[in-house]
C-alpha positions as CSV (number, residue, x, y, z in Angstrom):
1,X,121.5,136.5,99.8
2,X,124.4,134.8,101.5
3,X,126.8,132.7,98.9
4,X,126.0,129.9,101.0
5,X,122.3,130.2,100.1
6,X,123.1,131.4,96.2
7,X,125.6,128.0,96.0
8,X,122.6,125.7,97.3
9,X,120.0,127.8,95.0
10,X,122.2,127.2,92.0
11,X,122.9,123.7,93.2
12,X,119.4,122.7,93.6
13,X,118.3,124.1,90.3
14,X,121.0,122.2,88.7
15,X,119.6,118.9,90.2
16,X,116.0,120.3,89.0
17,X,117.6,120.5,85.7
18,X,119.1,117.1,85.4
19,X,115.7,115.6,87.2
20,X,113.5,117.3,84.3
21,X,115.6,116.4,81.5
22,X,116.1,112.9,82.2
23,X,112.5,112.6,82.6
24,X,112.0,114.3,79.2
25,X,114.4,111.0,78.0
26,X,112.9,108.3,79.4
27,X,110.0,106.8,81.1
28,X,111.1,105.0,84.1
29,X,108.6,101.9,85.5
30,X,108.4,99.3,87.9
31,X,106.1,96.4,88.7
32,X,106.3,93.9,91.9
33,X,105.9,89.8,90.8
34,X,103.4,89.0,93.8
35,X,101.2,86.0,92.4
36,X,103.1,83.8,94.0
37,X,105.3,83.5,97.0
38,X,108.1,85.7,96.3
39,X,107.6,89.3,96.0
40,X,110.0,90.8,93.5
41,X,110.7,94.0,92.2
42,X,111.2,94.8,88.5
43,X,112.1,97.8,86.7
44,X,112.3,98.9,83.0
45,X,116.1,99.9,83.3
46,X,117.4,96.3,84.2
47,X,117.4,96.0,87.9
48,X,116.3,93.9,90.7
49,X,115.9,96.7,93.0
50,X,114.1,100.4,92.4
51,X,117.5,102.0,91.3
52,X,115.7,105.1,89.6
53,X,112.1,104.7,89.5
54,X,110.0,105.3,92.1
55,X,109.0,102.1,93.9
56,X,107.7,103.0,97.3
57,X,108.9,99.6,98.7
58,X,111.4,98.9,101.3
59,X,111.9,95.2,100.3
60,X,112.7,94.6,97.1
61,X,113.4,90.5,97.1
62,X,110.6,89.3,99.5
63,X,110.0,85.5,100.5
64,X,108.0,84.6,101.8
65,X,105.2,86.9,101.9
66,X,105.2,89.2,104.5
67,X,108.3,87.8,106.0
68,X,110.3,91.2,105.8
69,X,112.8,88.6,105.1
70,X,115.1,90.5,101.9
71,X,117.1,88.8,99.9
72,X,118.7,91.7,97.2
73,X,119.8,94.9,98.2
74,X,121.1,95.8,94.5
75,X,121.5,93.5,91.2
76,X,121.6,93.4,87.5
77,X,122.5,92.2,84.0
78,X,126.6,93.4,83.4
79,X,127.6,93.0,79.3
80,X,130.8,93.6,78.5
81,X,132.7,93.1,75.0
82,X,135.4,95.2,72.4
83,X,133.5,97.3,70.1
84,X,135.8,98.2,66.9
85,X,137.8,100.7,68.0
86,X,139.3,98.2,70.0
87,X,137.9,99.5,73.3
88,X,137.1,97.3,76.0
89,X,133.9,98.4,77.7
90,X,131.0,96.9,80.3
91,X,127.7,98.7,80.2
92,X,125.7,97.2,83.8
93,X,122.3,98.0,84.4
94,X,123.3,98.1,88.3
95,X,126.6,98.2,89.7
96,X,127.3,100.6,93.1
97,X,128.8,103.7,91.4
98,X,125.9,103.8,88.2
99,X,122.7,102.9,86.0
100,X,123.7,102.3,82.6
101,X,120.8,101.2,80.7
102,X,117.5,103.4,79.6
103,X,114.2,102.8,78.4
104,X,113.0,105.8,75.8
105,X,110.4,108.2,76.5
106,X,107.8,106.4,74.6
107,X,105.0,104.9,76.5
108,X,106.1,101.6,74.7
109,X,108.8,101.6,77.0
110,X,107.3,101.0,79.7
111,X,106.8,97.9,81.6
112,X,104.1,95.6,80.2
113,X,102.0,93.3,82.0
114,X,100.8,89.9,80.5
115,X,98.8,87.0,82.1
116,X,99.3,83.5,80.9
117,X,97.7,82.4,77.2
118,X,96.9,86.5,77.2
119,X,97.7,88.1,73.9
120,X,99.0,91.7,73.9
121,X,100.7,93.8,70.7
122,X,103.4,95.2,72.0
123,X,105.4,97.9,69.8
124,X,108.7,95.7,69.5
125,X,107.1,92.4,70.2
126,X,104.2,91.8,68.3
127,X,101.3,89.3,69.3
128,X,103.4,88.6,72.5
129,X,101.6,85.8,74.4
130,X,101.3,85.6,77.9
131,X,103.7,82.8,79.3
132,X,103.0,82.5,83.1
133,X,100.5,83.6,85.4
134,X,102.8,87.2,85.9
135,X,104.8,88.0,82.8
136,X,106.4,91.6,82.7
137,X,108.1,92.6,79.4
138,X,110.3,95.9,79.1
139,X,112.9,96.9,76.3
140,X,116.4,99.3,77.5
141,X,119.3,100.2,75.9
142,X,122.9,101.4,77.0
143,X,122.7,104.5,74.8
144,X,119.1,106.2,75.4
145,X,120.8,108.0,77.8
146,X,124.1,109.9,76.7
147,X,125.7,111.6,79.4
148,X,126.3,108.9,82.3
149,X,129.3,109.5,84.0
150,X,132.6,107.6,82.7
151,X,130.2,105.6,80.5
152,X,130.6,104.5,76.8
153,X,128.0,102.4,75.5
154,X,128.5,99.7,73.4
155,X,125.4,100.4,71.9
156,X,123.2,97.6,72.8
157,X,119.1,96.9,73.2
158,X,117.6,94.2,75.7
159,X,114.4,93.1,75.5
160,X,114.0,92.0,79.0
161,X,110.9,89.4,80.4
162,X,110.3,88.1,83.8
163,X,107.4,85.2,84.7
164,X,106.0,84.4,87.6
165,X,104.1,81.7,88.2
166,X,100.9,81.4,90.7
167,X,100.6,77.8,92.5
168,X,102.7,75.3,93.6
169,X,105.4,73.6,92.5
170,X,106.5,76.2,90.5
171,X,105.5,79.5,93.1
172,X,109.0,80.2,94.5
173,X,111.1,81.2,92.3
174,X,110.9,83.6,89.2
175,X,112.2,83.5,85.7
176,X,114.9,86.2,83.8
177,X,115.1,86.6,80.6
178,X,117.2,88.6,78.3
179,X,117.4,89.3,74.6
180,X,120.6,91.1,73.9
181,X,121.2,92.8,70.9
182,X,123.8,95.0,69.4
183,X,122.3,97.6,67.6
184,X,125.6,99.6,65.7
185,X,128.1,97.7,65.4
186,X,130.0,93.9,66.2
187,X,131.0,93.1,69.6
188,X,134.2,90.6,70.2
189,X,135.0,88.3,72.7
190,X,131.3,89.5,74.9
191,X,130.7,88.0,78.1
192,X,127.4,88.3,80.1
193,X,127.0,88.3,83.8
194,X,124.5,89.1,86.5
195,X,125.9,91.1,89.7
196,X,124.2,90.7,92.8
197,X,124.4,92.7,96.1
198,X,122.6,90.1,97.9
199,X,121.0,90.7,101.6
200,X,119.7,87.6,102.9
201,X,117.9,88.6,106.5
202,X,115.8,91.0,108.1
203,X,116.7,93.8,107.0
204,X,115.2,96.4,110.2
205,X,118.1,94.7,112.1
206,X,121.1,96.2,113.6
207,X,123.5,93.5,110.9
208,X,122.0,91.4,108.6
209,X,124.6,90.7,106.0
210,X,126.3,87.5,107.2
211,X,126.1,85.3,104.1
212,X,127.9,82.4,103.1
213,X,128.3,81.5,99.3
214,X,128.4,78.3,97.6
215,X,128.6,77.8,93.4
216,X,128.1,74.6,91.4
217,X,130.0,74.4,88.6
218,X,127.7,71.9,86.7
219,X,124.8,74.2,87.1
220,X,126.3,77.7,87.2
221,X,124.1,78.2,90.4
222,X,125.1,80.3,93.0
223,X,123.9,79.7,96.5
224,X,123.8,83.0,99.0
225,X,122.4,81.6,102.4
226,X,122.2,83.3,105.9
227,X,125.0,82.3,108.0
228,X,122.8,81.4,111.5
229,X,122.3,83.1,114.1
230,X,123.6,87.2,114.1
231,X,121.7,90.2,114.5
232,X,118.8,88.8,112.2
233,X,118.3,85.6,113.2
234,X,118.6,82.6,110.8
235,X,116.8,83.5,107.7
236,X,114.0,81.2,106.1
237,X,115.3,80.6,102.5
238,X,118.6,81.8,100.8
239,X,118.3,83.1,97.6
240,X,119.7,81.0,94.6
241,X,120.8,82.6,91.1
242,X,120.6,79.7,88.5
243,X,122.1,80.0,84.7
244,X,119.7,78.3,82.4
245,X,120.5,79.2,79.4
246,X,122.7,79.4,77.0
247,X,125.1,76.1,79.2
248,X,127.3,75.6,75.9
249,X,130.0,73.4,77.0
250,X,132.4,75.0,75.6
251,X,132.1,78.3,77.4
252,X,134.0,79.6,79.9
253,X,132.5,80.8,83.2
254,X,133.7,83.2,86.1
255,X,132.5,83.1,89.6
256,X,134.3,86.1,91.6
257,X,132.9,88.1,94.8
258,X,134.0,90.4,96.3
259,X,134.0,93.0,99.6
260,X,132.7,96.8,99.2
261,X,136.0,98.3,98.9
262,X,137.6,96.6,96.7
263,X,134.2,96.0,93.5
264,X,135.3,96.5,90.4
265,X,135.0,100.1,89.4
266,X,135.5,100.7,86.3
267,X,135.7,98.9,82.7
268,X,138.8,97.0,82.9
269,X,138.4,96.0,86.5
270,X,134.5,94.7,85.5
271,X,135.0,93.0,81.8
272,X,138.4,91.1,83.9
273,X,135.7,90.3,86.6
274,X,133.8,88.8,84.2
275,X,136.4,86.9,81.4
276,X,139.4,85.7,84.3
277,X,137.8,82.2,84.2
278,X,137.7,82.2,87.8
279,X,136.0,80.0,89.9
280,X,136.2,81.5,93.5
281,X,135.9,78.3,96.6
282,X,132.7,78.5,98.7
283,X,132.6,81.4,101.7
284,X,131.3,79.2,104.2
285,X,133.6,80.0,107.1
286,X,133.8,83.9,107.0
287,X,130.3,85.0,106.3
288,X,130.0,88.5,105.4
289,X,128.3,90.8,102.1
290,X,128.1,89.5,99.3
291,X,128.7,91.3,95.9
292,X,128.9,88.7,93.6
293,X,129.6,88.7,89.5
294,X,129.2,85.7,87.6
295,X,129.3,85.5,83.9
296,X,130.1,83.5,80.8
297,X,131.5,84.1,77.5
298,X,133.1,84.7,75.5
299,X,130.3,85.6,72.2
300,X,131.1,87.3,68.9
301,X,127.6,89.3,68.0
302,X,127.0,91.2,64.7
303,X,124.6,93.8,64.7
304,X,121.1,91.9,64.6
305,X,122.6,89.1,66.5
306,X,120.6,88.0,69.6
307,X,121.8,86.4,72.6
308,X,119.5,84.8,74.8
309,X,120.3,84.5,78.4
310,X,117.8,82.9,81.1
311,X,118.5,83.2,84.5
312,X,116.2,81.8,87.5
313,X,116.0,83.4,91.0
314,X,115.3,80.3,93.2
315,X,113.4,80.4,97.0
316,X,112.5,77.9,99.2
317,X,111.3,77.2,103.0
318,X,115.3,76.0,103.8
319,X,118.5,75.4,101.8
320,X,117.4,72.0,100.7
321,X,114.1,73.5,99.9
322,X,115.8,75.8,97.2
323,X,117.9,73.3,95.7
324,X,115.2,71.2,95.2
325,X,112.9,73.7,93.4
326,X,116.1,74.8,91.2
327,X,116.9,71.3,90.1
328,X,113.1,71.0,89.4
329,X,113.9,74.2,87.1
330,X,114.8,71.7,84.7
331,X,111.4,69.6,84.4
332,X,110.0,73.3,84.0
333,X,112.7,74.0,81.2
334,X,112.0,70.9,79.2
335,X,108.1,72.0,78.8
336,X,109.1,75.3,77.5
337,X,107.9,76.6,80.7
338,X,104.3,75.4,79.9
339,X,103.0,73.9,82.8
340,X,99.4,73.1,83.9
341,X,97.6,76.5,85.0
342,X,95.1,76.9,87.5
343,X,92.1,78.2,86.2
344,X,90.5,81.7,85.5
345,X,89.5,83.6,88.6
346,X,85.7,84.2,89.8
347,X,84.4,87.4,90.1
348,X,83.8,88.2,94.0
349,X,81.5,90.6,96.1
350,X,81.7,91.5,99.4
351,X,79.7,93.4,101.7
352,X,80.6,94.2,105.2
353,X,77.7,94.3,108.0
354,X,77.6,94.8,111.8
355,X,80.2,92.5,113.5
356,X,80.4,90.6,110.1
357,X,80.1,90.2,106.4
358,X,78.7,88.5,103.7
359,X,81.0,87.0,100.4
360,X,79.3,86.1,97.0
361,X,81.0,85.3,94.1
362,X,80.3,83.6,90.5
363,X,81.4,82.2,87.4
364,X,81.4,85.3,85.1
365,X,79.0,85.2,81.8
366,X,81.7,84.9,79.3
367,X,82.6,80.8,78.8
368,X,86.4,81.6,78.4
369,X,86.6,83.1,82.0
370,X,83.9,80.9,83.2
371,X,86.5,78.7,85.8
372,X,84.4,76.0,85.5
373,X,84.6,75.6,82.2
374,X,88.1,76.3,81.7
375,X,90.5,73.9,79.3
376,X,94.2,73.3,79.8
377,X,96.5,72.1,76.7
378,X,99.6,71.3,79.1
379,X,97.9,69.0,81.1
380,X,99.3,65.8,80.2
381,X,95.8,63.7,81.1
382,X,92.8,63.7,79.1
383,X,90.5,65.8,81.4
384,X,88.5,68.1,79.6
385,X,87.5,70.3,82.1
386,X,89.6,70.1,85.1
387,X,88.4,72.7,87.4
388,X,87.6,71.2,90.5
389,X,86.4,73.8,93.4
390,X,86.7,77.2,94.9
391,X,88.7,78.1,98.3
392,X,87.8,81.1,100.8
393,X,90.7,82.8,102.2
394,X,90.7,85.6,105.0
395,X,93.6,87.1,106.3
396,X,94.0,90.3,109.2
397,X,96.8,91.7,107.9
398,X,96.7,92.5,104.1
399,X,96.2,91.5,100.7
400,X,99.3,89.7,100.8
401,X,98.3,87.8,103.6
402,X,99.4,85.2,105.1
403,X,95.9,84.0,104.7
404,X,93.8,81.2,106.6
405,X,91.9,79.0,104.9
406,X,87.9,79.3,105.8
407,X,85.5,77.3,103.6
408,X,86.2,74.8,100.6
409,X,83.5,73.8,97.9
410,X,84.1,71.2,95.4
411,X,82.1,69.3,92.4
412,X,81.1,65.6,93.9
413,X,83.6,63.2,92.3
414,X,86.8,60.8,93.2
415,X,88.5,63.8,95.1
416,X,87.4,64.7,98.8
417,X,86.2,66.7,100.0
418,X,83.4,66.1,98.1
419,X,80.9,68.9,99.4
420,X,78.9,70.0,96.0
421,X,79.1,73.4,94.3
422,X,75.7,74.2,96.3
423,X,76.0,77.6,97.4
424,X,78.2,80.6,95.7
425,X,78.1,82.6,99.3
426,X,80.2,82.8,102.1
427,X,79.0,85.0,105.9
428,X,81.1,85.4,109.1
429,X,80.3,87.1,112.2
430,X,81.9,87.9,115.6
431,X,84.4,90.0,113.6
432,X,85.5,94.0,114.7
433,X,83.9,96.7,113.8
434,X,85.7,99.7,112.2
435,X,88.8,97.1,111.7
436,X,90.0,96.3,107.9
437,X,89.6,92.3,107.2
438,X,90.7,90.6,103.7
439,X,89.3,87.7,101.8
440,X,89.9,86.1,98.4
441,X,87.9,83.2,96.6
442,X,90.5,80.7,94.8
443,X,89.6,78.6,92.3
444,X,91.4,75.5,92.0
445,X,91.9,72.6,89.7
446,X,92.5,68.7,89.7
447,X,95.8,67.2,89.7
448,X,97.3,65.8,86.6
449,X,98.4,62.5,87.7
450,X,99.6,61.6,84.0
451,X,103.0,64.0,84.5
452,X,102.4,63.8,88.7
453,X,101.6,67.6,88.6
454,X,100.2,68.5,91.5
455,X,96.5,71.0,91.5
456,X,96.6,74.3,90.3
457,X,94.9,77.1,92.5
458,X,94.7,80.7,91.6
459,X,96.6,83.4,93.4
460,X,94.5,85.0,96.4
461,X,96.0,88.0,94.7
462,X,94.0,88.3,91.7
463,X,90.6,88.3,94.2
464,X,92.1,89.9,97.2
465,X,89.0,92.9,98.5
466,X,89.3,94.7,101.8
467,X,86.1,95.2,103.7
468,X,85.6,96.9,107.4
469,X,82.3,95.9,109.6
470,X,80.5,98.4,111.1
471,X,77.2,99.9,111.9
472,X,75.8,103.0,109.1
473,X,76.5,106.3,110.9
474,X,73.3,107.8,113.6
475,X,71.3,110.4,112.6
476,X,73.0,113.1,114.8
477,X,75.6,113.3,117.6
478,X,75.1,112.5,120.7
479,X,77.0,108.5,121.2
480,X,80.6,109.7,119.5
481,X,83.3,107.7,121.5
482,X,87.0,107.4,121.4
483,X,88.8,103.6,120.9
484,X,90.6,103.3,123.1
485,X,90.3,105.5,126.2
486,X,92.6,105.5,127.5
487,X,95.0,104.8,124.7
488,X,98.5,103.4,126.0
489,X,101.7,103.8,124.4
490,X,103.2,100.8,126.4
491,X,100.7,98.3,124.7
492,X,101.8,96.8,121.2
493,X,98.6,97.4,118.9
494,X,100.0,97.0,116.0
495,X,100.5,93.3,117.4
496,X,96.6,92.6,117.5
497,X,95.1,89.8,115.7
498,X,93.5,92.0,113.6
499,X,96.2,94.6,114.2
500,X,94.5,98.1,115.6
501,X,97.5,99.9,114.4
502,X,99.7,99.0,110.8
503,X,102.8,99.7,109.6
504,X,102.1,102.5,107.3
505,X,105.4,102.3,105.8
506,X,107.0,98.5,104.1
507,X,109.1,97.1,106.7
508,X,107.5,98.5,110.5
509,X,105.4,99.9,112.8
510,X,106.7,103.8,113.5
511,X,105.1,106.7,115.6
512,X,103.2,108.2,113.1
513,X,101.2,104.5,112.6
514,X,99.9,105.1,116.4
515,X,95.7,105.0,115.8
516,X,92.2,106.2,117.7
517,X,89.2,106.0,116.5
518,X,86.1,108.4,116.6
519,X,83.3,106.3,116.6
520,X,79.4,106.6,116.0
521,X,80.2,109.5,114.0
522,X,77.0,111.0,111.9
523,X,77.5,111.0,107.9
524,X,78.2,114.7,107.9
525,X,80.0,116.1,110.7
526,X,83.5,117.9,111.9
527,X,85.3,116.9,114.6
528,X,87.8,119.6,116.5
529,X,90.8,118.3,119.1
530,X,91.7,120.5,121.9
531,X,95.2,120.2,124.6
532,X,93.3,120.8,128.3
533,X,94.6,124.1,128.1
534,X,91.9,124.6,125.5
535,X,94.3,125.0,122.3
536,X,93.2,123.6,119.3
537,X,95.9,120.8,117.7
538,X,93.6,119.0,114.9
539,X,90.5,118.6,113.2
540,X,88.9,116.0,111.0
541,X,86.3,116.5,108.7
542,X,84.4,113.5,108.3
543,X,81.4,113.2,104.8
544,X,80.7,109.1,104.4
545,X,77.2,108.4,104.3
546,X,78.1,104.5,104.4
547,X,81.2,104.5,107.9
548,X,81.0,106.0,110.9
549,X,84.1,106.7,112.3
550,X,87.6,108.4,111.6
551,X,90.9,107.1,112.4
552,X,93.5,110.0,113.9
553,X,97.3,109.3,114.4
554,X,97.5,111.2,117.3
555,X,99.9,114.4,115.8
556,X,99.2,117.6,115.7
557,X,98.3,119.5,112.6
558,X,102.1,120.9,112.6
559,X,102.3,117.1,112.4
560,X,103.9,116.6,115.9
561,X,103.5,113.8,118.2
562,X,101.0,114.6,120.6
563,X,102.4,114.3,124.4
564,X,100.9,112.4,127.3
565,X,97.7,114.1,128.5
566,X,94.1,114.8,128.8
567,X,92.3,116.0,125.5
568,X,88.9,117.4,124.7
569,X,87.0,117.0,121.5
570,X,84.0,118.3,120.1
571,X,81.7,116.8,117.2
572,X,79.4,119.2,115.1
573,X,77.0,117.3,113.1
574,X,76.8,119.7,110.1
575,X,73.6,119.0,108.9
576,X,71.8,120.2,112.0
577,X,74.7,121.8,114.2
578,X,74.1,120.0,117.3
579,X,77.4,119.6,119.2
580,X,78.8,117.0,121.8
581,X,82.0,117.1,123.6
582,X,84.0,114.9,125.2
583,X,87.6,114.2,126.2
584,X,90.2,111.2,126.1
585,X,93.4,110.2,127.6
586,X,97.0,109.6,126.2
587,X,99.8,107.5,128.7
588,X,103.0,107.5,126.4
């Protein structure tokens, strides 16, 4: 063995090593907010974006849904304070160089997932209750994990949640909240801070990171908004980080950004970023990244002490937009965050047919999730049962949407449309066959005129079902086709309304999304693909006694792209072993 090969052996073992034991220390989750309109990623070590776990997302900070449009590339709570040796120290839960903070091994530790009014026991946090429509709830320390890099921790636990909240006017923006406390010793002179690496744009562009940045000082809000035009485009809504709590006069706050090379990079650099007092004048005339720190203090916590910290990440369709739905942050504040809900969602059926489908849904048996029946103590009227009708939604894209509205039924009273709950069923036809269609049933309530709330509808989310028309498979061979022959690599499938071909992958379409279909395939059958020259480069076995076709994404079972050419194919019904061949085109 060459000492190149021993070195990258030994290397990779080493990295094995340090892979193993830190999952042997900790259990590492995520969850995505997606009941509303943003799409957020959260993670049981502190972060905004995946940072260690294993999200499979390319967008992290998604509004609106399935915009593309990003909005964090990196961000995270930074604590810093003196611990009693006198040492000065910042432990961040995201910062460019490291991760700080740790959940333990124990399957307590990882991320928990609460619907409003919901009651769930977790280990730290008994008889927690569910406070929006999304809540996630996950505890970290600095110290679970010992041997980070230039790290000492100043020992500290947060008991992190995150709500998300279902309809409008409270759909755009999502709620932080942190429990900080010191678990060893005292901390002097603590400040607290969120750092952002914000990346307002589309991010598949060639430069999307031309931001402009704007704070108000009365209420420590900071305002990152695409600078227009560039590379992406102008970007629907900037992303707004609003401090809600604790606003104690009488501390002092920093605002400082700064460019990649010169971040803070270690202790002294980040606790001065955070204590200077600074308040840094608006970017609005050189827009470029933004890596933002913003922080107040200073706090003297003894061991048991909890600070409290509630930050709000703010969207909206436009700058004014956002600013609006942060100052409405405060009407939300006020309630405690309890706000009118929609009601519970119906239980849904769907089943596809030829060219079409058909959608039931009901009330389930159980009077507490019975939507019709359900009671809403924040409502400031006196309606006793405020549900008011049920919405069908389809969408061609995904179970994110963006969804078209298709049929509305409502009880007959003083609010249109009036149409009577008289059927619980739903049919369409003239749709594709073989193609992958969405639809969700809503329910929705009436609106609480009493505190000029608006009607609450259920996310599409919580009903969402995929369903693909079609015929049953033949009996045998013998009408197998291939969609479409000639297939064209200069046409834009994936651009079809319903797309043919879909981005397999978060943010776009790439070569291994390209798509034909075998069609009129029998339930039991294999199916071999041949170049001209009669060599074989894939086969598909196909067993579904309910579809009859297979999708193929035209690479070869070395998994190369296929080239420009004629092709043959065979189909062997395996129940009887009757054959039929036939051949396709590909024009790249």
């Amino acid at each position: 063995m060459k000492i190149s090969q021993l070195l990258f052996c030994v290397t990779l073992t080493a990295l094995c090593s340090a892979d193993a034991l830190l999952s042997q220390q900790t259990r590492l989750d995520w969850k995505l907010h997606n009941v509303g309109k943003v799409r957020q990623v959260i993670t049981n070590m502190g972060t905004l974006n995946p940072a260690k776990t294993n999200f499979p997302g390319l967008v992290y900070s998604e509004f609106p849904p399935n915009s593309n449009e990003e909005h964090l590339f990196q961000g995270g709570l930074w604590i810093g304070g003196v611990n009693p040796n006198g040492d000065t120290l910042v432990s961040v839960t995201q910062n460019h160089y490291s991760n700080e903070f740790y959940p333990t091994a124990s399957r307590g530790d990882t991320i928990w997932s609460v619907g409003r009014g919901d009651t769930v026991q977790i280990p730290y946090w008994p008889n927690y209750v569910g406070l929006s429509d999304q809540d996630f709830v996950c505890r970290y320390s600095d110290d679970n994990i010992t041997n980070i890099e230039n790290h000492t921790p100043l020992h500290l636990e947060v008991i992190q949640t995150s709500h998300a909240w279902s309809s409008t006017p409270v759909d755009e923006f999502i709620i932080l909240k942190y429990k900080i406390i010191p678990k060893k010793h005292a901390i002097k002179n603590a400040y607290v801070g969120l750092w952002i690496h914000s990346a307002v744009g589309v991010i598949n562009t060639a430069n999307y990171i031309d931001e402009n940045l704007i704070y108000d000082k009365t209420l420590h809000m900071v305002t990152v908004q695409d600078n227009k035009g560039g590379d992406d485009g102008t970007a629907i809504s900037p992303i707004i980080a609003r401090v809600l709590s604790p606003t104690n006069p009488a501390l002092k706050w920093s605002f400082n950004y700064y460019e990649h090379e010169t971040m803070p990079h270690d202790n002294v650099q980040e606790y001065q970023s955070m204590s200077d007092g600074v308040i840094m004048e608006d970017r609005l005339d050189q827009p470029s990244r933004a890596h933002i720190v913003f922080s107040s203090g200073p706090y003297d916590m003894k061991v048991g002490d909890t600070i409290t910290v509630e930050i709000a990440l703010v969207f909206g369709y436009g700058t004014k937009a956002a600013t609006k739905n942060a100052a409405y942050l405060d009407f939300m504040k006020n309630k405690g965050f309890k706000v009118p809900s929609p009601p519970t969602a119906p239980t849904v059926k769907i089943e596809p047919r030829s060219k079409g489908i058909h959608l039931s849904w009901f009330p389930p048996a159980d009077p507490a999730l019975n939507p019709e029946l359900y009671t809403d103590p924040n409502r400031g009227d006196t309606v006793k049962y405020p549900f008011e009708g049920y919405r069908i939604y389809k969408s061609p894209k995904g179970k994110n949407g963006p969804w078209t509205l298709m049929a509305q039924y409502d009880i007959k009273d003083n609010i249109p449309p009036n149409t009577g709950l008289t059927t619980y069923e739903y049919d369409e036809t003239g749709l594709l066959n073989n193609v992958e269609y969405y639809y969700a049933v809503t329910a929705y309530s009436k609106p609480d005129t009493t505190i000029n709330f608006p009607s609450q509808e259920t996310s599409t989310t919580a009903t969402a079902l995929t369903v693909i028309p079609g015929t049953l498979p033949p009996k045998t061979v013998g009408t197998v086709g291939v969609v479409p022959n000639p297939y064209r690599g200069d046409i834009p499938y994936n651009s079809y309304d319903p797309p043919w071909e879909r981005a397999s992958g978060a943010r776009q379409w790439m070569e291994q999304d390209r798509k034909i279909q075998f069609v009129n395939l029998p339930d039991n059958c294999e199916i071999r693909i041949y170049s001209i020259a009669g060599d074989l480069v894939y086969t598909i076995y196909h067993l579904d006694k309910s579809l009859g076709y297979e999708n193929w994404n035209l690479t070869s079972s070395a998994g190369q792209a296929i080239s420009s050419g004629i092709y043959l194919f065979t189909v062997q019904d395996k129940n009887n072993g009757q054959v039929q061949a036939g051949k396709f085109v590909i024009i790249k």
